[in-house]
C-alpha positions as CSV (number, residue, x, y, z in Angstrom):
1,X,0.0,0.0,0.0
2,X,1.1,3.4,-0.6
3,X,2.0,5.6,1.8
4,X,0.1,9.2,2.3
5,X,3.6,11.2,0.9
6,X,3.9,8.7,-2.3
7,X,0.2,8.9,-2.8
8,X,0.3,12.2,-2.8
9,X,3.4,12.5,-5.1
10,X,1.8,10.2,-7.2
11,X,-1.2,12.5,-7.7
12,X,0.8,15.1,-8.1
13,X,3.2,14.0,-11.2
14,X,-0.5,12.8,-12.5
15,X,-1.6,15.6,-12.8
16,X,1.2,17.8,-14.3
17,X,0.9,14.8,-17.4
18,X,-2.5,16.4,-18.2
19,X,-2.7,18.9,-20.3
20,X,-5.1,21.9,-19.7
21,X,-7.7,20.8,-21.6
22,X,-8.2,17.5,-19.8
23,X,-7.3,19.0,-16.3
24,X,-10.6,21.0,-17.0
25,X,-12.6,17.9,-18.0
26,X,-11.8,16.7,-14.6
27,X,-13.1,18.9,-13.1
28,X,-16.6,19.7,-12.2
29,X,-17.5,22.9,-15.2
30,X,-20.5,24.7,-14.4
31,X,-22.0,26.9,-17.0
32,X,-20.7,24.8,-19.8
33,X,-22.7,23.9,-22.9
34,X,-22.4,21.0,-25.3
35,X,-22.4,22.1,-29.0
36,X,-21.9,20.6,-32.8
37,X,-19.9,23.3,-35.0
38,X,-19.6,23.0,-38.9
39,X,-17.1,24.6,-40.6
40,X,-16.7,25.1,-43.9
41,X,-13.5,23.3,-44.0
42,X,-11.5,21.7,-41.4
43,X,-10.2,23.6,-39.2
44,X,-6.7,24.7,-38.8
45,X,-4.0,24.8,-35.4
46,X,-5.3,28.4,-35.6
47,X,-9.1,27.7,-35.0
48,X,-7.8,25.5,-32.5
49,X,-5.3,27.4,-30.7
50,X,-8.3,30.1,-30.8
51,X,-11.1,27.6,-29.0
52,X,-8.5,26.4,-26.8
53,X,-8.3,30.0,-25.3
54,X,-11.9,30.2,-25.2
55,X,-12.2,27.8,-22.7
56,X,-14.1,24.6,-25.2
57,X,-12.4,21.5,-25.1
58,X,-13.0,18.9,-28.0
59,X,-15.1,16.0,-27.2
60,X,-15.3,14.7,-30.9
61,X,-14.2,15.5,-34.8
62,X,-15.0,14.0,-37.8
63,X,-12.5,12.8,-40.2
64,X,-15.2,13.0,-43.0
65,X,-16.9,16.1,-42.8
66,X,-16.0,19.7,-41.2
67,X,-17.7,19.2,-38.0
68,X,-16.7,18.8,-34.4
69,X,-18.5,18.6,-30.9
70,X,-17.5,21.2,-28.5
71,X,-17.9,21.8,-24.4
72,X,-18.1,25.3,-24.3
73,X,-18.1,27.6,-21.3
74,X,-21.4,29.4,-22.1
75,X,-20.1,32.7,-22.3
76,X,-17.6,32.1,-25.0
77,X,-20.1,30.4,-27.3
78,X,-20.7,34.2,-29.5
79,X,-17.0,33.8,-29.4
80,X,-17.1,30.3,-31.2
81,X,-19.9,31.3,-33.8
82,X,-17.3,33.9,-35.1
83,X,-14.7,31.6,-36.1
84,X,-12.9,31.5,-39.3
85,X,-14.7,29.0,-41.5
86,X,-17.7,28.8,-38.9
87,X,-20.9,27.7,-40.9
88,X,-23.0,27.1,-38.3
89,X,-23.3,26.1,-34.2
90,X,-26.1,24.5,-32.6
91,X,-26.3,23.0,-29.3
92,X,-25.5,18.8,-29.1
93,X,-29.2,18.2,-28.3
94,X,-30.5,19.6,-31.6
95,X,-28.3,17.7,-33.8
96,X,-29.9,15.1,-35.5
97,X,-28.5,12.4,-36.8
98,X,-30.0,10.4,-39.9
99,X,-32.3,7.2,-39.7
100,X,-29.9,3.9,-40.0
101,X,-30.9,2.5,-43.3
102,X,-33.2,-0.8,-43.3
């Protein structure tokens, strides 16, 4: 069994390995919303470097079409509509997704 010091170390050195993103995850976010963006193309490091700063973590991309899913602290979402390439940003619960074919 671990002692309190090594557990503690342990936690430690844990969490310095995650990177900001997923250090937020972690933690309990209030005021966040869950959103589907559609860009007109993918989007570049810049887009991402951008949403980073915003506060929205990725939760999913597609490597088909220009679209990802987005947590969003809710009051950087005007933020996230005026990105470059931007098409269109509705939140996860309206998305729809087609019928699976018979």
């Amino acid at each position: 069994m671990l002692s309190n010091t090594r557990l503690a170390a342990f936690l430690a050195v844990a969490a310095l390995s995650l990177t900001p993103a997923e250090r937020s995850s972690a933690s309990p976010q209030k005021d966040r919303v869950d959103v589907v963006v559609y860009y007109s193309a993918m989007p570049d490091e810049a887009e991402r470097a951008r949403t980073a700063a915003l506060g929205a973590w990725i939760r999913w991309e597609s490597d088909i079409e220009p679209v990802r899913g987005l947590s969003v602290p809710a009051q950087s979402l005007a933020a996230i509509r005026r990105g470059t390439g931007v098409r269109q940003v509705t939140l996860n619960s309206e998305a729809e997704l087609p019928a699976p074919a018979p």
